[in-house]
N, C-alpha and C positions, 0 to 999 in steps of 0.2 A: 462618707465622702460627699454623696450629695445634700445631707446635712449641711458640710461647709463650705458648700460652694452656694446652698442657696441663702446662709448667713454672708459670706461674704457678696454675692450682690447682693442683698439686701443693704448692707453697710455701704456697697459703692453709690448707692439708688438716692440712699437716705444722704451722702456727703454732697453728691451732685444738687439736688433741693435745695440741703441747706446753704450750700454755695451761693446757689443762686438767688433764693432770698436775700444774700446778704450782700450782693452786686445790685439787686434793685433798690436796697434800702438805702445805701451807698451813693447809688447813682439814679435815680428816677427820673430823672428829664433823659437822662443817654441814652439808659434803656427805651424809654417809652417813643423817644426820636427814630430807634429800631424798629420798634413796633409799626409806627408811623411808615417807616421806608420799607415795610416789609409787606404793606396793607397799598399802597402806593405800586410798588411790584407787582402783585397781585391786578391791582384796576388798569394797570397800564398795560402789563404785559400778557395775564395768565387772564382774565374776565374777559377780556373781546373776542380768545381764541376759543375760550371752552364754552362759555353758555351757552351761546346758540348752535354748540355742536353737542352738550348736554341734553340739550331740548330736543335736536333731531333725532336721538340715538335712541331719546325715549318712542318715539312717534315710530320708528324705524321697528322696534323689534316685537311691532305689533302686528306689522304686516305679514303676510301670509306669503310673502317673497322672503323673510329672512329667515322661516322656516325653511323654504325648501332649498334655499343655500347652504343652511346648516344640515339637512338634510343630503344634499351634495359632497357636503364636505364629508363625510362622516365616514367612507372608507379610506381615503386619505390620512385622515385622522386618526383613525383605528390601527392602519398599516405602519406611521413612523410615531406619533405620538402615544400608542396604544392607549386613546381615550374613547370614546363614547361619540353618539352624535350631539347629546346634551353639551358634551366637552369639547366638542366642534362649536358650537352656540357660543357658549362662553369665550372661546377664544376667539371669534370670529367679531363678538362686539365688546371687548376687550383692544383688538385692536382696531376697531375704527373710534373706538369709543375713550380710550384712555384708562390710567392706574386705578380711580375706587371702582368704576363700572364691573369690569370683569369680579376683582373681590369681592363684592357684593351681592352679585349674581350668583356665584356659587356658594357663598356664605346664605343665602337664602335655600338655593336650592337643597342647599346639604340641611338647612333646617326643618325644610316639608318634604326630607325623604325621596327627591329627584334627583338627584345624582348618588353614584353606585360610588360607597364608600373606599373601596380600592382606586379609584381613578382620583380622588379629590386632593391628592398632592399633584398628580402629574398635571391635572388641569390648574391648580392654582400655580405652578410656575411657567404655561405659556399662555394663559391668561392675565396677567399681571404686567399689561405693555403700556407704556404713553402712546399717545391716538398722536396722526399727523397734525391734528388743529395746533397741539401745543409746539412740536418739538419742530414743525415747518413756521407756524405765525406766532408763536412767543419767545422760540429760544433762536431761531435762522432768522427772522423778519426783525422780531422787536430785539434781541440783545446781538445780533453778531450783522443785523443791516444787511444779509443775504437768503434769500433763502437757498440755495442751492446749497448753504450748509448745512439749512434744516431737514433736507432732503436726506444729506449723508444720513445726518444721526438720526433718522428714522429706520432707514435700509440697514443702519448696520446695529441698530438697536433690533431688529425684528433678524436680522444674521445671528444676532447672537444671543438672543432667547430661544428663536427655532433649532438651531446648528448644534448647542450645547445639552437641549433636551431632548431631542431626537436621538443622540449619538448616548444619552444616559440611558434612557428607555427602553432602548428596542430590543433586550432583552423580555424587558414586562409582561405579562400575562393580561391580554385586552378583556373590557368589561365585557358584561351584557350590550347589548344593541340595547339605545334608547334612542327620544327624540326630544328633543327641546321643547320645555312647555311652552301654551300660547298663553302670552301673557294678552290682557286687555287693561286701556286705560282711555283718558280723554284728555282732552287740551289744558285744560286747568289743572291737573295732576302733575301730566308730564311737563307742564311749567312749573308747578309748587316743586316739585323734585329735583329737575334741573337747576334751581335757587338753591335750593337746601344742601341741595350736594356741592356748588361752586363757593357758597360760603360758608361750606366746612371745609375747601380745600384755600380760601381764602384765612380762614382762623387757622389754620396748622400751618401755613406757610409765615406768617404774622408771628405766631410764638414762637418755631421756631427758628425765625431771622433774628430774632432777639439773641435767641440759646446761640446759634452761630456768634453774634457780635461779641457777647461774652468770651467764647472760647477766644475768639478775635483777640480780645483785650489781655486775656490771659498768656498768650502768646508771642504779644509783642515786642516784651523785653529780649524774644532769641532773634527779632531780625530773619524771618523767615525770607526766602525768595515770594515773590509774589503768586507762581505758578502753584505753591506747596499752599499759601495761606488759602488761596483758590480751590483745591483738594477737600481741605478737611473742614471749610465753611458747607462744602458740596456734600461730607457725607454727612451733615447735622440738617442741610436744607438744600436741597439740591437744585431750584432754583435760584437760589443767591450764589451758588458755586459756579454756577453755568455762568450768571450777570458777570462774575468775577472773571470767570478764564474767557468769556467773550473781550473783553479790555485787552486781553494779550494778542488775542489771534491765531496765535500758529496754528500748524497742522495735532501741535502734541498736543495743544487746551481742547482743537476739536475731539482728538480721540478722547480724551479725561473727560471730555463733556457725554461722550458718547458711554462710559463708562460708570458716570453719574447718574444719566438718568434713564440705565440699564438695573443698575443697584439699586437705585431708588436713595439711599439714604436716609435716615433716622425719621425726618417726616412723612416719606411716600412709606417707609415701610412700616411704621406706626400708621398708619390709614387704612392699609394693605389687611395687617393682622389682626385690627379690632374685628375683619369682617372673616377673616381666613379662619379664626378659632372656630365660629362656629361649624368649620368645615371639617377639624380636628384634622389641622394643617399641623406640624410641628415645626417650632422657629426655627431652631436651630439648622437642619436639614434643607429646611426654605430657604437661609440667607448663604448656605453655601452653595445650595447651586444657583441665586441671584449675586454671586460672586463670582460663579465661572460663565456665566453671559452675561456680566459686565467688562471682565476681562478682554471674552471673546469680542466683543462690539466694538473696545476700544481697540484692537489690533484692527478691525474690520475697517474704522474708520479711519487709521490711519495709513491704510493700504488706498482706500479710498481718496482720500486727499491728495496722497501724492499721483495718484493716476490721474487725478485732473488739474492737478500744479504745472 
């Protein structure tokens, strides 16, 4: 059985490729106009909010203050999330910090053997948040011109990452007591990094607005409603879904937006998992329960909206 289920993806893997090959070959100015609108997105919308909040995050967990925060945290922690204080760490700059930060961190740490092998699912699902820079001043400020709605889909993005893994959990059996390593670095690092890291989330947002457009194209002959084509641009690239259900407005694209980029969809979660393997995260398990806190967020939000409608 799992013989042919790993031939069959492999067969869906290999027709998606060659598809797409053969839509660039086909089409190479469209495509590449995508690319263009997708690297365009990114510098207007996603680059003024994250780098210099990449940069400080790096500077930030050098300090010998976000030790004993994490360090604060870590009976809290221990109590509903049954992590660690190292698991308090990561999730604590996970969420001031945004989606690779948190993956990363733990993908490191689970590489040099600081983080307690049993906790590194529970921390890689409340670690794996968007930071307020983006989902207040790229997706409320720069796509929807408020941020009070950047506000919602923060609150109820972290509603329903918190709400859903605490209520999985609290059965768990808590690690050992750790503590967060102290990381050291300097100005020129923590800026080469901060680069490195916003223009690999510039290059996956870029390929994958393409892969979106494509799907796009292939769609068009059913006459989708605009809300739906909004959706499933969102689960290939989940800021072009956001771009998209911001155009409509309602209260429903907020919650869909808030359920987008709770999910993550095929590029945050491709970014997510290159770093989560090394944590010997399993996908599968990962994206169901990044399916019932995106769920949860979107009911959150749109409980939200209408109590301030």
């Amino acid at each position: 059985m799992q013989i042919l289920l790993k031939r069959c993806k492999n067969i869906v893997v290999a027709a998606a490729v060659v598809g797409a090959i053969v839509l660039l070959l086909f089409a190479p100015a469209h495509y590449a106009k995508s690319v263009f609108e997708g690297v365009s997105l990114w510098a207007v919308a996603v680059l003024p909010a994250t780098l210099p909040f990449f940069f400080l995050a790096e500077i930030f967990t050098t300090l010998g203050i976000f030790r004993r925060l994490a360090r604060a945290a870590s009976p809290l922690a221990r109590r509903v999330f049954r992590v660690s204080g190292t698991g308090a760490c990561v999730a604590l700059l996970s969420v001031v910090s945004g989606y690779p930060v948190g993956a990363r961190t733990l993908g490191e740490l689970a590489k040099t053997g600081k983080a307690h092998p049993s906790e590194n699912f529970r921390i890689a699902c409340i670690a794996t948040t968007s930071g307020p820079a983006f989902l207040v001043g790229a997706v409320g400020c720069g796509m929807y011109a408020d941020p009070r709605i950047g506000w919602i889909l923060w609150f109820s993005h972290l509603i329903g990452i918190f709400s859903v893994s605490a209520l999985l959990f609290c059965r768990a059996r808590p690690p050992q007591k750790s503590l967060p390593p102290v990381r050291r670095t300097d100005l020129s690092s923590a800026l080469s990094g901060a680069v490195l890291s916003v223009l690999c989330v510039g290059g996956a947002i870029a390929i994958f607005f393409a892969f979106g457009q494509m799907v796009s194209d292939l769609l068009a002959p059913f006459s989708l409603p605009p809300i739906a084509c909004g959706v499933i641009r969102g689960l290939i690239e989940m800021t072009a879904g956001c771009g998209a259900l911001a155009k409509i407005g309602s209260p429903l694209a907020v919650a869909l937006s808030a359920f987008l980029v709770t999910f993550g969809g095929s590029c945050v979660l491709m970014q997510q998992l290159i770093f989560l393997r090394l944590a010997k995260v399993k996908t599968l398990p990962f994206l169901g329960v990044k399916l019932l806190q995106g769920l949860a967020a979107g009911a959150a939000a749109l409980g939200l909206m209408y109590l301030i409608a």
